[in-house]
N, C-alpha and C positions, 0 to 999 in steps of 0.2 A: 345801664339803668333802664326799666320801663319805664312806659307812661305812668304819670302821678294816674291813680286809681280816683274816681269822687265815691266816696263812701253812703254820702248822705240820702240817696233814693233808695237803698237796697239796709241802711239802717232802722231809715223810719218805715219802710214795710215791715220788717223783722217785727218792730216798735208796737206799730200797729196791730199783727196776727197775737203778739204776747197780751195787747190791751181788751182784743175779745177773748180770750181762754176764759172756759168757766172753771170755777170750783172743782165742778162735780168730772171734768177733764182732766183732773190734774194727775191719777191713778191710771188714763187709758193709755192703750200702746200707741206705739209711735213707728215709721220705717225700721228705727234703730233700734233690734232685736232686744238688745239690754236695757233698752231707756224706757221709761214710763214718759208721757208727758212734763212731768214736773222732775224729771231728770234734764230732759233733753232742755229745758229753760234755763237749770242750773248749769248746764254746759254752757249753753249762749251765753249766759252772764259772765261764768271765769272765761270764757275765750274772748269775750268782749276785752273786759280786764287786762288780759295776756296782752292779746295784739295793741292795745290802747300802748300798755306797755312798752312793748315790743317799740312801736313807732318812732316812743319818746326816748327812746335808747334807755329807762328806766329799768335797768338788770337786776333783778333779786326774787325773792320769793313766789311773784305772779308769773314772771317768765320761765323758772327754772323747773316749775313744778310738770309732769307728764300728764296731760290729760287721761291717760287710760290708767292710770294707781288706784282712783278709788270713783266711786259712781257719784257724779254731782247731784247737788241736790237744790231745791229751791229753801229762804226762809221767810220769815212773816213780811220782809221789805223787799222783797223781789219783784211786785209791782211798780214800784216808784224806783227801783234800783235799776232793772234791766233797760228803762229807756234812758236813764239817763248815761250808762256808761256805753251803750251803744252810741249817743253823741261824743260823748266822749274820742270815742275809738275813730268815728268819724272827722271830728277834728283834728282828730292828732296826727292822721294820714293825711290831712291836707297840705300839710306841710311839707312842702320838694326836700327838707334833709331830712324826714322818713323815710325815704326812700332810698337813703344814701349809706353808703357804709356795710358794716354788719350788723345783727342785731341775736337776740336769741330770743324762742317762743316755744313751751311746750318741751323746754329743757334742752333744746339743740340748736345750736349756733348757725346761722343761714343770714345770706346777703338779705338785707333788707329789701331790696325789691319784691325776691320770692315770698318773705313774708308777708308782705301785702295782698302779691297775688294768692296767698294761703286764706289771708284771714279772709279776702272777698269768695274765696270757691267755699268757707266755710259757712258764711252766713247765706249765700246764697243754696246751698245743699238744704241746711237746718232751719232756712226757712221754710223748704219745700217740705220736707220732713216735720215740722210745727203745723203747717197749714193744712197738709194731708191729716196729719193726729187729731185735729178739730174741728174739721168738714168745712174748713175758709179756704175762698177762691185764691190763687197763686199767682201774681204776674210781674215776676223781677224786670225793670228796667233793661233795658238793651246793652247796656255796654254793661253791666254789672253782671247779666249771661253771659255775653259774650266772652270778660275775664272767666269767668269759671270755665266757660268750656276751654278757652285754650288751653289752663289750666288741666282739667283733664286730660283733655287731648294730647299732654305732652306724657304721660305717664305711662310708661310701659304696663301692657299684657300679662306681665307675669308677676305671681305670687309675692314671690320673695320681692323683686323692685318696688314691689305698690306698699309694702312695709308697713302691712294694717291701716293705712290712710284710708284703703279703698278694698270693697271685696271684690269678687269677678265681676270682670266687666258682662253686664245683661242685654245682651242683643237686642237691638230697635231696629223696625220694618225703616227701611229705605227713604227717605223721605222724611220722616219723621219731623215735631216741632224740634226746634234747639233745646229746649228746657228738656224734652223724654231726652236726649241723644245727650244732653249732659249726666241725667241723672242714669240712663244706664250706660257710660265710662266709669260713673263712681260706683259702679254696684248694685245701683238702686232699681225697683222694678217698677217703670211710671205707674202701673196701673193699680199700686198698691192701695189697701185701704184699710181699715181698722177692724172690718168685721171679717 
């Protein structure tokens, strides 16, 4: 088993970057080629969902489902929805037999541990990807980086191993902060930006 994960600094940033999104944001690009901003929200939300799931060994329609079938979307209660099942998700990780066992998320069955460390490398990613999409400052907690990057760090170089999780890995100068040197293991090119 890993360390219990704490959810809660790296939810309520998420929380937060979703509470300034404007309207008129919700149409522009985001890192993630295919997402608009108000997709990539609707993603946070069902993987909120999922992994909440997930934690509670609650198996059915929210864990079984694949994230990449169809393009998430946001609706008119996505405001008041997203922070709350983000606490959600954070609670339900607090719990040491989250952690325990198996579980399944995003339709594939995996040790609950790794699911944690998934659902933390994800909202940490989509947060960076959220806050890059709407010109808000970025600054995940230390141990909530930290999970993410181990996480990457453990995932092979090659194509077929990363199994769409991640694209190619994007080379960062030497040195570099943790947060660029997470985001390019995932693919991402720190310096990205909307225009």
């Amino acid at each position: 088993m890993t360390d219990v994960l704490d959810f809660t600094a790296q939810t309520r940033l998420v929380a937060r970057l979703a509470e300034h999104v404007r309207d008129d944001q919700l149409a522009g690009p985001t890192p993630c080629p295919e997402m608009a901003v108000r997709n990539l929200l609707g993603h946070l939300t069902g993987l909120s969902v999922a992994f909440r799931d997930a934690a509670r060994k609650d198996l059915g329609p929210t864990t079984d489902t694949n994230p990449g079938d169809t393009l998430p979307d946001i609706d008119a209660t996505w405001r008041s929805e997203l922070p709350e099942v983000l606490a959600e998700l954070a609670e339900a990780w607090r719990d040491p037999k989250a952690w325990e066992g198996d579980t399944r998320a995003g339709g594939i069955d995996l040790p609950a541990a790794v699911a944690g460390q998934v659902a933390m490398d994800e909202l940490v990613l989509h947060g960076w990807d959220l806050a890059r999409a709407t010109g808000q400052e970025y600054a995940p907690d230390g141990a909530s980086l930290a999970a993410a990057h181990a996480f990457v760090a453990a995932t092979p170089d090659d194509p077929a191993a990363r199994g769409g999780l991640f694209g190619p890995v994007v080379p960062v100068p030497d040195g570099a902060p943790l947060l660029d040197r997470v985001l390019g293991l995932s693919g991402r090119e720190p310096g990205w930006t909307p225009s």
